[in-house]
C-alpha positions as CSV (number, residue, x, y, z in Angstrom):
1,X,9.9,-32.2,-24.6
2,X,9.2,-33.2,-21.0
3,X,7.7,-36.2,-19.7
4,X,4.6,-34.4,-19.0
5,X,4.3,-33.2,-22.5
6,X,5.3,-36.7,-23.8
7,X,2.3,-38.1,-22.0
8,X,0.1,-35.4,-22.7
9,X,0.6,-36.2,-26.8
10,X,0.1,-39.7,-25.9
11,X,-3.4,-39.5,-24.7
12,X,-4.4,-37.0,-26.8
13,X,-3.0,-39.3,-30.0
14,X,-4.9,-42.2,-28.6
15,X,-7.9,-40.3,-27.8
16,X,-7.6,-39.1,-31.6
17,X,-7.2,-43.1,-32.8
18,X,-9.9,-44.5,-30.7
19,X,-12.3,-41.6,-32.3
20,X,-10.8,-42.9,-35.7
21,X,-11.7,-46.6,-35.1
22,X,-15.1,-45.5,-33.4
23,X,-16.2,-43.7,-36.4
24,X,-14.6,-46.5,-38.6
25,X,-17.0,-49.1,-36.7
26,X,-20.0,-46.7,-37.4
27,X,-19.6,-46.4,-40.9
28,X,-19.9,-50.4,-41.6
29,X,-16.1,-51.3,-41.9
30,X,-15.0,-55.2,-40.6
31,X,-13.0,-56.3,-37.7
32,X,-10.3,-56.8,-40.7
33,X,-10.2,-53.5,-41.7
34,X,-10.4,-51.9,-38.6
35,X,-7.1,-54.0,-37.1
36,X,-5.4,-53.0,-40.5
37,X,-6.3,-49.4,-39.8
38,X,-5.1,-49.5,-36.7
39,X,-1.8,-51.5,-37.9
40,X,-1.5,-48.2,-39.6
41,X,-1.9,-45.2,-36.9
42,X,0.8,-47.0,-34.8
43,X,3.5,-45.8,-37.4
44,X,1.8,-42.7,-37.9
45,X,2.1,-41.7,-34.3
46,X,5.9,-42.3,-34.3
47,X,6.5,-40.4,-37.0
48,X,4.3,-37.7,-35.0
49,X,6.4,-37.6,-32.2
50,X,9.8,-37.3,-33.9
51,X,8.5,-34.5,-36.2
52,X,7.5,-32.7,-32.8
53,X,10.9,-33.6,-30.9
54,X,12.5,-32.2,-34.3
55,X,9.8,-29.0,-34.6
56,X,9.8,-28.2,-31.1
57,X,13.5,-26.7,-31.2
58,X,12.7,-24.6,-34.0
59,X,9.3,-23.2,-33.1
60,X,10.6,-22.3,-30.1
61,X,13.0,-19.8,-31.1
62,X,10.1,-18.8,-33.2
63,X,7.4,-15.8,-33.4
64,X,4.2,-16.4,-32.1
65,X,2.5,-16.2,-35.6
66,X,5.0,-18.6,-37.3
67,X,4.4,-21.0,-34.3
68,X,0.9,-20.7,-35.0
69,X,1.1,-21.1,-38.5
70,X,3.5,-23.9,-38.4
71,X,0.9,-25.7,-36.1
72,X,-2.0,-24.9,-38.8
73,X,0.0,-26.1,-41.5
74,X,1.2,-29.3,-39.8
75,X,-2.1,-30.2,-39.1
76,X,-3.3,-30.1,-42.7
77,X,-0.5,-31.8,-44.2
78,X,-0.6,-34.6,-41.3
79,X,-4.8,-34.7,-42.7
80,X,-3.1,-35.1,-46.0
81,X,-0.8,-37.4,-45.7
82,X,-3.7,-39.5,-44.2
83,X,-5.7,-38.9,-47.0
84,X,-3.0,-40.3,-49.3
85,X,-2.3,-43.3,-47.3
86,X,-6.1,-44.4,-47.0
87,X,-6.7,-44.0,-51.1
88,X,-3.6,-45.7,-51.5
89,X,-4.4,-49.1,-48.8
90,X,-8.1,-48.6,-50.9
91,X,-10.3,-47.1,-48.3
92,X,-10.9,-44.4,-50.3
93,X,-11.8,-44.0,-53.8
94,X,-10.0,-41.6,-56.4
95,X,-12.7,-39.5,-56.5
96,X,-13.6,-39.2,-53.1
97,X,-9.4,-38.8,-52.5
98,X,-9.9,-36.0,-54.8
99,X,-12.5,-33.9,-53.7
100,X,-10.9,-34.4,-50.2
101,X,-7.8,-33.2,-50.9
102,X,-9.3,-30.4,-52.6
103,X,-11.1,-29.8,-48.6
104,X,-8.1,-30.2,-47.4
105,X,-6.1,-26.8,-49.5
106,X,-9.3,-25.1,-48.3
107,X,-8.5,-26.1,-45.0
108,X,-5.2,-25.1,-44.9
109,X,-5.8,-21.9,-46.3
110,X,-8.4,-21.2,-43.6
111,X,-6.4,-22.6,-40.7
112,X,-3.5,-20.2,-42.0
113,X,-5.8,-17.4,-42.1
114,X,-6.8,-17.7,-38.6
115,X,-3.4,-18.1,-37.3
116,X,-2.0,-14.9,-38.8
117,X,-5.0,-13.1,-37.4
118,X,-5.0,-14.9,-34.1
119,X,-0.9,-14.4,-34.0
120,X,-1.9,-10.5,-34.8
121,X,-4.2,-10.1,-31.9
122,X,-1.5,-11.8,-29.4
123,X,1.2,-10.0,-30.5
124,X,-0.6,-6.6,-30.5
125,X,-1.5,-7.8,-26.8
126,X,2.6,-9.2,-26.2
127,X,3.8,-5.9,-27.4
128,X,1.8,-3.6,-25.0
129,X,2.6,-6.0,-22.2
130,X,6.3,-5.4,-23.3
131,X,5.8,-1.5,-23.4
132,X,4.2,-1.4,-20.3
133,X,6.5,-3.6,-18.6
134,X,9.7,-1.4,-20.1
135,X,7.8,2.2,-18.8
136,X,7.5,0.8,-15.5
137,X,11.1,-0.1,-15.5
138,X,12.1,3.0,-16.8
139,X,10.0,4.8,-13.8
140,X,6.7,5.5,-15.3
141,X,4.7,4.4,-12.5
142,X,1.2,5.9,-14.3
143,X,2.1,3.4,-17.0
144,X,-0.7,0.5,-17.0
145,X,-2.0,-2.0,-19.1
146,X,-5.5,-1.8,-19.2
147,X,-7.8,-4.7,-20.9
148,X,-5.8,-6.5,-23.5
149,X,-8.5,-8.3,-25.1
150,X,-5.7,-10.8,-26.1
151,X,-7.1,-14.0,-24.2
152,X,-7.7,-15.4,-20.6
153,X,-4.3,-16.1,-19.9
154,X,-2.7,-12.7,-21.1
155,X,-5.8,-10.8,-20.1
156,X,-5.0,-12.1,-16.3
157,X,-1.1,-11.9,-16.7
158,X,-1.9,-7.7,-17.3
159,X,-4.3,-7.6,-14.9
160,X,-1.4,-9.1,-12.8
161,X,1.1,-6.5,-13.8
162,X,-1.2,-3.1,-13.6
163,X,-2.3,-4.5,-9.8
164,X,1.7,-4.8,-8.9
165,X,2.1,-1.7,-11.0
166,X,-0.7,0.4,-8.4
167,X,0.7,-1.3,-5.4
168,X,4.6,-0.3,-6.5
169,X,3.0,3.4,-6.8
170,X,1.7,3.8,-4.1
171,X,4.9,1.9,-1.8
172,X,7.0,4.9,-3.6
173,X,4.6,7.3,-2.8
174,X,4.7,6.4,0.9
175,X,8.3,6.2,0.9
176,X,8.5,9.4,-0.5
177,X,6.2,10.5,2.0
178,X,8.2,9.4,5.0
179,X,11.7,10.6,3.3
180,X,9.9,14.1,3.3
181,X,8.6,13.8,6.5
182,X,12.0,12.3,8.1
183,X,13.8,15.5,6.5
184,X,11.1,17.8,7.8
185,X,11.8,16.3,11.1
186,X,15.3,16.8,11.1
187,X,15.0,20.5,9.9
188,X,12.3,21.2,12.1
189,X,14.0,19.9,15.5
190,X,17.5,21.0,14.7
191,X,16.1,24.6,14.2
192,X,14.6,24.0,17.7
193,X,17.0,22.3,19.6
194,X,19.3,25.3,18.5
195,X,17.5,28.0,20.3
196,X,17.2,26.5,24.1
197,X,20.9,24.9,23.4
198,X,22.3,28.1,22.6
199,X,20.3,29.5,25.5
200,X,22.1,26.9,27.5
201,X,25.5,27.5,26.2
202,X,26.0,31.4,26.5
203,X,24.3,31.2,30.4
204,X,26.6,28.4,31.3
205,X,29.8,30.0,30.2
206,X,28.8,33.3,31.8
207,X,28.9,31.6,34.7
208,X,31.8,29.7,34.1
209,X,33.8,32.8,33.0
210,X,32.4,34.9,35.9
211,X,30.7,37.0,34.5
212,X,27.8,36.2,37.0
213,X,28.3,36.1,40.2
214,X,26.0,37.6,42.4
215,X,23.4,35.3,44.0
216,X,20.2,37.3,42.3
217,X,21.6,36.8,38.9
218,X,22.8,33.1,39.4
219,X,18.9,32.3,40.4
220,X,17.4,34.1,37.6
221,X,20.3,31.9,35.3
222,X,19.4,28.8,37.1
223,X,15.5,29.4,36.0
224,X,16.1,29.9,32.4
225,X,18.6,27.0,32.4
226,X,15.7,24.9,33.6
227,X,13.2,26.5,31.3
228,X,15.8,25.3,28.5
229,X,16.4,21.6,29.9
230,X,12.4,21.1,30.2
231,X,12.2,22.2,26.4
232,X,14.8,20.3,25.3
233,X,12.9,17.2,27.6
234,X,9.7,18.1,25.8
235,X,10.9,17.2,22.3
236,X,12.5,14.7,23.2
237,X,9.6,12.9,25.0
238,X,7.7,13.7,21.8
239,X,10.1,12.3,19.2
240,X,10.3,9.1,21.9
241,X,6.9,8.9,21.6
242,X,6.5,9.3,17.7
243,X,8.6,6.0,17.4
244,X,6.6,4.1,19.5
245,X,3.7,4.5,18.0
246,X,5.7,3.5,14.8
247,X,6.6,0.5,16.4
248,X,2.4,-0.4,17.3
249,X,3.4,-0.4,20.9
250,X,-0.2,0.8,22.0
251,X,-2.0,-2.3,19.9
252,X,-0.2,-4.4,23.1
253,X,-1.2,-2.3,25.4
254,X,-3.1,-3.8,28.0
255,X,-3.1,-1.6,31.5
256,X,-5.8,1.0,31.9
257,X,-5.8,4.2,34.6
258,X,-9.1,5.6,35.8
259,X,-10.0,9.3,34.1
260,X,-9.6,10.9,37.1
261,X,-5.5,9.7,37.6
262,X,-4.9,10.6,33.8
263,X,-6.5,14.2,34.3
264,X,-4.8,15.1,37.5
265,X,-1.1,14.1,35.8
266,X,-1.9,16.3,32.5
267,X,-3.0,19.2,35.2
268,X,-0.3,18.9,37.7
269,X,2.0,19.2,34.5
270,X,1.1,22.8,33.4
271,X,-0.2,24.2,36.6
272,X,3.1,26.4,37.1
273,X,3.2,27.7,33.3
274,X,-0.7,28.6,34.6
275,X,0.1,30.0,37.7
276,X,2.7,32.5,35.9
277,X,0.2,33.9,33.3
278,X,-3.1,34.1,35.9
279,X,-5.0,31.2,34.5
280,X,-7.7,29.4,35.8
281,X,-7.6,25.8,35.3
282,X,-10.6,24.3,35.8
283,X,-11.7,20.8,35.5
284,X,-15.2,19.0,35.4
285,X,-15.4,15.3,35.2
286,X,-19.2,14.9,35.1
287,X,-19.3,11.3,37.3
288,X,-16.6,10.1,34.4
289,X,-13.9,9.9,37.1
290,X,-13.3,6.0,37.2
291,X,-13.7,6.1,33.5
292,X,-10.9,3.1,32.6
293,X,-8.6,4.7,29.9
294,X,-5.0,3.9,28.3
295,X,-2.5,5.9,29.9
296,X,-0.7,7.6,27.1
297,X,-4.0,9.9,27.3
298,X,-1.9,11.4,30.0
299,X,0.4,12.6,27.2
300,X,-2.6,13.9,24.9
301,X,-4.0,16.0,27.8
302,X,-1.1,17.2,28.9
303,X,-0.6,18.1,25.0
304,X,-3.9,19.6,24.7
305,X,-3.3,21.5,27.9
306,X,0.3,23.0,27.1
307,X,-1.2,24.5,23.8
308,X,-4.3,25.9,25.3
309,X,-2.1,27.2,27.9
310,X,0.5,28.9,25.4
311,X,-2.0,30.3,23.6
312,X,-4.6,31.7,26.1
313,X,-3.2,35.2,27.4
314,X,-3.1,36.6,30.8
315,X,-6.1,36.0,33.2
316,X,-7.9,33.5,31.0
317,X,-9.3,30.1,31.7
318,X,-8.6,26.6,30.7
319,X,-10.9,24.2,30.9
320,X,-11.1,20.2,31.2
321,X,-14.7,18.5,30.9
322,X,-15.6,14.9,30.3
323,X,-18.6,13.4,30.0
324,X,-19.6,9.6,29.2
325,X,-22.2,7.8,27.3
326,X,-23.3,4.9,26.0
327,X,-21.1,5.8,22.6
328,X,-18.1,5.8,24.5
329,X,-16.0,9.1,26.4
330,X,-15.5,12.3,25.3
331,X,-12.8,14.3,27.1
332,X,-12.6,18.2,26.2
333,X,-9.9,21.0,26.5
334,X,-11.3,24.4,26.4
335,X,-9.6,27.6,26.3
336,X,-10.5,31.4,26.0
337,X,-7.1,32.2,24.0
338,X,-6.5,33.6,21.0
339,X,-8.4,31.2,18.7
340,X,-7.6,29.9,15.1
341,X,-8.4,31.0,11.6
342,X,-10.1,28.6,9.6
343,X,-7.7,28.0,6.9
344,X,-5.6,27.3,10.3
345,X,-8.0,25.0,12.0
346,X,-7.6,22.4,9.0
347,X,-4.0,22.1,9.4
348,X,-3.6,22.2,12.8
349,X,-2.9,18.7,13.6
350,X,-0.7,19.0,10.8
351,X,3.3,17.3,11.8
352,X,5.5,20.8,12.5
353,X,2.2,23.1,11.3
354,X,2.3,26.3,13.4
355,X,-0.3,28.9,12.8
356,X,2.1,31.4,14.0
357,X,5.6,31.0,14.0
358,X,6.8,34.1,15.8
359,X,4.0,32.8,18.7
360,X,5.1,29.5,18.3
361,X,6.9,29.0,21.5
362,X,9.0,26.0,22.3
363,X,8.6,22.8,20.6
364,X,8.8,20.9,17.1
365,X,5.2,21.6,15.9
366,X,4.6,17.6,16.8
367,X,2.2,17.7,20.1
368,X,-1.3,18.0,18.2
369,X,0.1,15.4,16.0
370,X,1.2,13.1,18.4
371,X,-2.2,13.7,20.1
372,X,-4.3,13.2,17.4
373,X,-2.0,10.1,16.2
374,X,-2.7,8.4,19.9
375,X,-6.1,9.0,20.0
376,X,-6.3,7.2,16.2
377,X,-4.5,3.9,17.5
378,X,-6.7,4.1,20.5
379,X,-9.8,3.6,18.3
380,X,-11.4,7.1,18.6
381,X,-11.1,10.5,16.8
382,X,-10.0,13.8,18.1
383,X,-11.8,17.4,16.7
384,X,-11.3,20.9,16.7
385,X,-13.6,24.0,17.5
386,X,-12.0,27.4,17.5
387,X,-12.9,31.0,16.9
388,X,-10.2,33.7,16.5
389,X,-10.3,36.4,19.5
390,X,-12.6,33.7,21.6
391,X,-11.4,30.5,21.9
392,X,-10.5,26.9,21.1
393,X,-11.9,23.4,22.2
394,X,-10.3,20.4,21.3
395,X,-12.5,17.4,22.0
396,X,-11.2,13.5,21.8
397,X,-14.0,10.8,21.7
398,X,-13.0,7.2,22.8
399,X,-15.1,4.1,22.4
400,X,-16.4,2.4,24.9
């Protein structure tokens, strides 16, 4: 036993003989009688505490219902033995011994009782701790607890393991999440670095084997190797930027570029892909020029604008409006290309989603994602409009 436990029995024990002499007092006895009883608890407590220093090695390799019992039945025979010592030093008459004593076997016999059934309870309560625990161990993470009903201090210690038990889920289910999403990565950017690589390869060794070699040709090669490099440089920038946002590099953020500035950038950056197909780009700003805005909008525009231009065929238009209010800015991309089916439109900002794979173009399926992923950490929300055969319009709001 500890020294805390040590002390703990020793107030309790002299709480318990100052109640005794108290009640002693009460019930008429003399200063005589009360020192004499008191002469006698003093032994009686020693005896207490060796019985427990002996006990409490034994009880604890115990059950919890012979502990409990063990306690009940201690506790009548210390009453008892009291009992005998009191009718024997005359405090007590025979008869009054007797009938006593007689309360006493009742007592013990009712303390026992309510042991076993309290030891039944606590172990039902033990054991589905113990089940619970061992399902979760063996990967059942659907295994829980549930109310116990087996007293405050179990009651919380399952409440304890079914909250670690939801939050353990759910960390697997988000690893497992990212493990798929990692491997969808890979698959999806090694099937697309493969095409403009391979591109690449069989144009450069044409040259280098001469098989090329008139100035027309070398030209034409020299285009498509740059096509093939500003792929390549596409996905890249998008991975790059898919880690950073990993990182919370835009929550430190602090330097702002005026609407206009980010506009212009995402423009200037599809305006020969435009130019080759006859589309209009047109943009409207509405007095929201030297709206103050986080420059990686640059990259969502110029996101927004490289699909609307992929997918709006020859002669079309693309359009850029923005318009402010006291809720904040709303910056649109509209296009008159091919448009999306509905079952599309809900998984279009989707990671690697692509409503048409032969029509797919270059890329890893990541720039709506990465759009819609910036516009998130900025505070606002991006939406989706489309109708097949009409058009598209792909609107970010961003709080004020």
């Amino acid at each position: 036993m500890g020294w805390r436990g040590l002390a703990l029995l020793l107030v309790v024990a002299g709480v318990g003989a100052l109640g005794t002499l108290a009640t002693g007092a009460a019930m008429g006895m003399h200063a005589s009688e009360l020192a004499h009883l008191a002469a006698l608890m003093a032994p009686a407590l020693v005896v207490t505490l060796v019985a427990i220093a002996v006990a409490r090695p034994l009880l604890a390799r115990s059950s919890m219902r012979q502990s409990l019992v063990a306690v009940a039945i201690v506790g009548a025979v210390v009453g008892l033995a009291n009992l005998v010592v009191l009718a024997r030093q005359m405090f007590v008459n025979d008869h009054d011994a007797t009938t006593l004593g007689v309360l006493f076997l009742y007592s013990t016999g009712a303390g026992v009782g309510a042991a076993l059934a309290l030891a039944r309870a606590r172990s039902r309560a033990v054991a589905r701790l113990a089940e619970t625990a061992r399902a979760l161990g063996e990967g059942d993470l659907d295994a829980r607890v549930g109310h116990l009903e087996g007293g405050s201090e179990l009651d919380t210690l399952a409440l304890t393991l079914d909250d670690m038990a939801t939050k353990l889920q759910a960390a697997m289910e988000r690893e497992r999440r990212i493990e798929r999403t990692r491997r969808d990565l890979v698959t999806a950017v090694s099937h697309d670095l493969r095409t403009p690589l391979s591109s690449l390869r069989a144009m450069v060794e044409a040259i280098e084997e001469g098989v090329i070699e008139d100035a027309p040709s070398l030209r034409r090669y020299a285009v498509e190797m740059r096509r093939s490099v500003s792929q390549l440089v596409s996905m890249v920038d998008d991975l790059f930027e898919m880690v950073q946002l990993d990182e919370g590099a835009i929550e430190t953020e602090t330097h702002r570029a005026r609407l206009v500035e980010i506009v212009n950038s995402a423009v200037a950056a599809v305006e020969v892909q435009a130019r080759e197909k006859g589309l209009s780009l047109v943009t409207n700003l509405n007095g929201a020029e030297d709206a103050p805005c986080s420059p990686r909008m640059t990259r969502v525009l110029q996101n927004l604008l490289v699909n609307a231009v992929r997918h709006t065929p020859a002669d079309g238009t693309v359009r850029v409006h923005a318009y402010r209010s006291p809720d904040g800015l709303e910056v649109a991309v509209e296009d008159t290309g091919e448009g999306l089916a509905p079952e599309d439109l809900e998984r279009v900002f989707e990671p690697f989603f692509r409503a048409d794979p032969a029509r797919s173009g270059a890329g890893a399926g990541l720039g709506l994602a990465l759009a819609r992923r910036i516009v998130e950490s900025l505070g606002g929300r991006i939406e989706a409009e489309s109708r097949p055969a009409v058009g598209s319009r792909f609107s970010v709001q961003l709080p004020p």
